[in-house]
N, C-alpha and C positions, 0 to 999 in steps of 0.2 A: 808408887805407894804414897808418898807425899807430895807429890803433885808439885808442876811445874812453875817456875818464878817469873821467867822472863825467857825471853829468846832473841836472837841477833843472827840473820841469813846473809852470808856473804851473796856478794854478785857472783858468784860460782857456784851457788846451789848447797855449800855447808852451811847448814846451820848450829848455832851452840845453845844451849840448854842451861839456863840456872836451875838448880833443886835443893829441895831441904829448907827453905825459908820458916825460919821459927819466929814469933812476935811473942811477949815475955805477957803472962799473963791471958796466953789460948791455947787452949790445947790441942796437942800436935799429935800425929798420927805415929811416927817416931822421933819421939822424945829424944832419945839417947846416939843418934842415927846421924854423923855430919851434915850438911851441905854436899851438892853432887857440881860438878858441869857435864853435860851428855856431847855428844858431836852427832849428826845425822845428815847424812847427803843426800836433799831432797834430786837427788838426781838420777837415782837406784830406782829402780820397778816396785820394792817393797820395801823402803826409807823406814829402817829402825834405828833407836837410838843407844847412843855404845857409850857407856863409860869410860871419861876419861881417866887416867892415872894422873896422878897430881903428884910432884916431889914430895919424899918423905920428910925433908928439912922442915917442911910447911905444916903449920900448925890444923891440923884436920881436925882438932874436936872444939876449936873455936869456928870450922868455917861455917857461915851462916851467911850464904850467898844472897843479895838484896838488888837483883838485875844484871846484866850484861851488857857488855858494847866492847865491839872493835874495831882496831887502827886498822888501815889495809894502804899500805905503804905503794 
């Protein structure tokens, strides 16, 4: 719905999803709507993207995700 940020594919075929990016002064498709991260394993025969669950500690109605990247240890 509001369209994708950024993405980061591990060497395994997961990849992870920023969403929700809002910039102050343009108007946004949902306004009132957090920031998302999706997961999707480009390794599936029909690769959809799944909502991750984010701890409730975590502040959700400031997240306003601005790309991705990860460690892989």
């Amino acid at each position: 719905e509001t369209g994708s940020e950024d993405i980061d594919i591990l060497p395994n075929g997961l990849a992870f999803i920023s969403s929700g990016l809002k910039y102050p002064g343009v108007k946004s498709l949902a306004p009132d709507k957090p920031g998302e991260i999706f997961l999707m394993d480009l390794n599936e025969d029909n690769p959809r993207a799944v909502e991750l669950r984010i701890s409730r500690e975590f502040d959700l109605a400031s997240f306003n995700p601005h790309g991705i990247s990860t460690y892989v240890d």
